[in-house]
N, C-alpha and C positions, 0 to 999 in steps of 0.2 A: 358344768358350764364354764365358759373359756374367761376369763378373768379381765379382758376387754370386753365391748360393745361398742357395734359401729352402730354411731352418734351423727353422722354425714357421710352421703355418700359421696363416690367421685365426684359425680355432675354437680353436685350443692357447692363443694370446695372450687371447682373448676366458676360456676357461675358466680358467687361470691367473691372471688378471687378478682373477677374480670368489674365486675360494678362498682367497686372497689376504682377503679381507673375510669370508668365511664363518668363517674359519680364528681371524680378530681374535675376532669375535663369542661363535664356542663353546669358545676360550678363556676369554675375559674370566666368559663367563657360568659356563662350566662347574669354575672354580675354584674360589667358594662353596660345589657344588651337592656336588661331591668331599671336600674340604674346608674344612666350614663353619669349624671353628674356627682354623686356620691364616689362613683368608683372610675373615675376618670383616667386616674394613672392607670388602671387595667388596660384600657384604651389605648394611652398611652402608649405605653410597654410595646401593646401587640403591633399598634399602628408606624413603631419606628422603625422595624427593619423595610416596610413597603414602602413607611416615603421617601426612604432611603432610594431606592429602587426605582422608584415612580418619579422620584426628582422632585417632590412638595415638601414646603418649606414651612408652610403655614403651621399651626398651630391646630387651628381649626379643625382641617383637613388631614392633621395625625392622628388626631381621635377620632372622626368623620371612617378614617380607613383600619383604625384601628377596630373600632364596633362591626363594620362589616364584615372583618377578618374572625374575630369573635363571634359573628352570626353564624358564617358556613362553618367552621368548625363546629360549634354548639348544631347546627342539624348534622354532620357527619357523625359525630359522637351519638345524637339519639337514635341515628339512624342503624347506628352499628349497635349501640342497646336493645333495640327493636330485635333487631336477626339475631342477637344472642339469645333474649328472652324468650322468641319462639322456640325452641327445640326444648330448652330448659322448663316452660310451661305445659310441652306434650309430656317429656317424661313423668312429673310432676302428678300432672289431670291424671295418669294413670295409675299414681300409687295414691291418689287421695283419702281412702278411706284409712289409711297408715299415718295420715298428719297428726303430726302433734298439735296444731294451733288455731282448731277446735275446740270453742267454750265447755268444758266438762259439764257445766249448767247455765241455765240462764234466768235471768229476774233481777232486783234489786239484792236480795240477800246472797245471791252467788257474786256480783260487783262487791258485794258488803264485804264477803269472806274471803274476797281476792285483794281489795283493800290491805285486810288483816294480814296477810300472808305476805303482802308484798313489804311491810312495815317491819315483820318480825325478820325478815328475810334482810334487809338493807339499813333498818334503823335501829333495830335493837340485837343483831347477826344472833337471832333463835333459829331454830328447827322449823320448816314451815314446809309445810303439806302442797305441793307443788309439784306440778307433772315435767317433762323435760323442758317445755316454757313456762312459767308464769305469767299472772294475769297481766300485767303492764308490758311484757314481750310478745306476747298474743297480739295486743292492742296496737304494738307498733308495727310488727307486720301486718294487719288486715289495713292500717292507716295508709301504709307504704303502697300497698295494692292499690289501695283507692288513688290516693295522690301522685301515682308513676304513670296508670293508666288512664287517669285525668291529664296529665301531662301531656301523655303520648298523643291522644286524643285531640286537643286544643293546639300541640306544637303542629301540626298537621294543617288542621285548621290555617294554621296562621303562614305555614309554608304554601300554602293554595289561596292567599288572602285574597290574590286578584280576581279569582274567579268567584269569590265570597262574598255574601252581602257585608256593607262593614260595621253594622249593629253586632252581627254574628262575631265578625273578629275579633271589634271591640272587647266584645263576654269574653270570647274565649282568651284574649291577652289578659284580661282580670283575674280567672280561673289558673290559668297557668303559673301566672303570679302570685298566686295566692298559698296553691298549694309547693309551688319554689318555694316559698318561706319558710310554708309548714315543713319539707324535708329536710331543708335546712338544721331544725330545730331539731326535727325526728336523726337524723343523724348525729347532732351533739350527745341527745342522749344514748342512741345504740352504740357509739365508740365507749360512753362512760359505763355503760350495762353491761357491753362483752369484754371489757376491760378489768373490770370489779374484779378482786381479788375471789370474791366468793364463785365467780365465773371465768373463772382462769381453765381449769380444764375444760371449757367449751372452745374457750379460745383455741387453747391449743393443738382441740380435736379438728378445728377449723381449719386454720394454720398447718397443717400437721399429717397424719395418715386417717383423720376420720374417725377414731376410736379412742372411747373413755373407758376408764377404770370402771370397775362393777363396785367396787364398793363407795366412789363417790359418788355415781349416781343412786347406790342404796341410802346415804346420809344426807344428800343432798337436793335429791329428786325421788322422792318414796313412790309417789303418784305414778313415775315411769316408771320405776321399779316393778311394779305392781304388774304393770301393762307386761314388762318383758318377761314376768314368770309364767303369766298366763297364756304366754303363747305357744 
């Protein structure tokens, strides 16, 4: 057996690669858009070179133009997320029975034991029985799922607002806000997760040509390990 193991494929490095930029974009944009008056100087910022342009002097009407400017960006950027994620999801739905980020078990005592693993794994840096994700990496991508396609969902919504009743938009500007926050949150820690030193050669394989070492995935990932002998 060949002394690498492809860990990602093209399309995974390619997609990641690109969300990675979508991800900058409908942040930056969509913190004005949430809140305007917390994050004003984003407003700001965006709204100076148009009133420049437009000939407004006001104050008002720098931020007023600046949020706007931040609106259509922030749908151009979901939008182009959208068209990226389609072709990335067909590939995907077809190799599914191949995911890694599928519960090996389910119950309280399989949470319990994933618990444990994730402790020995980051807090006390033991040996820890874990497939090519672990429990708490599972957990952020099915969370990521829920909360992108919630997004997607709701920013739609809210781009058709006028044809919409506005109870519905209402919800769905809560929704969308809500889980903005939650990715927010959900991205601090997956930079601090794929960053870990313990998780450096995933990075790398990410970053990189796709392919890890066999023997750190034997010390580090036994669970996958397992998986790749028996195939």
């Amino acid at each position: 057996m060949s002394n690498r193991v492809i860990a990602f494929t093209k399309m995974q490095i390619w997609f990641h690669k690109h969300i990675i930029h979508f991800m900058v974009i409908l942040i930056a944009t969509g913190l004005p858009i949430i809140a305007p008056h917390a994050f004003f100087w984003l407003a700001w910022l965006y709204g100076v070179p148009l009133s420049a342009m437009a000939g407004v002097q006001s104050y008002g009407e720098t931020i007023a133009l600046g949020v706007q400017a931040a609106r259509v960006v922030h749908w151009a950027a979901a939008l182009s997320l959208t068209l990226t994620a389609v072709p990335f999801a067909i590939v995907m739905l077809k190799d599914r029975k191949n995911w890694q980020i599928w519960p090996d078990a389910i119950g309280k005592q399989a949470i319990a034991d994933g618990v444990e693993q994730l402790k020995n794994r980051y807090v006390y840096y033991k040996h820890a029985e874990v497939g090519k994700y672990n429990t708490g990496q599972k957990g952020l991508v099915w969370l990521t799922v829920i909360a992108v396609s919630s997004m997607m969902f709701t920013g739609l919504i809210m781009m058709l607002r006028t044809s919409i009743p506005e109870g519905i938009v209402g919800f769905a500007r809560f929704v969308h806000g809500f889980f903005f926050i939650v990715m927010s949150i959900v991205l601090i820690i997956h930079i601090y997760l794929g960053t870990h030193p313990i998780n450096r050669a995933g990075l790398n394989a990410m970053f990189g040509d796709g392919e890890m070492d066999a023997d750190d995935i034997k010390n580090k990932h036994p669970l996958w390990w397992k998986k790749i002998q028996n195939k």
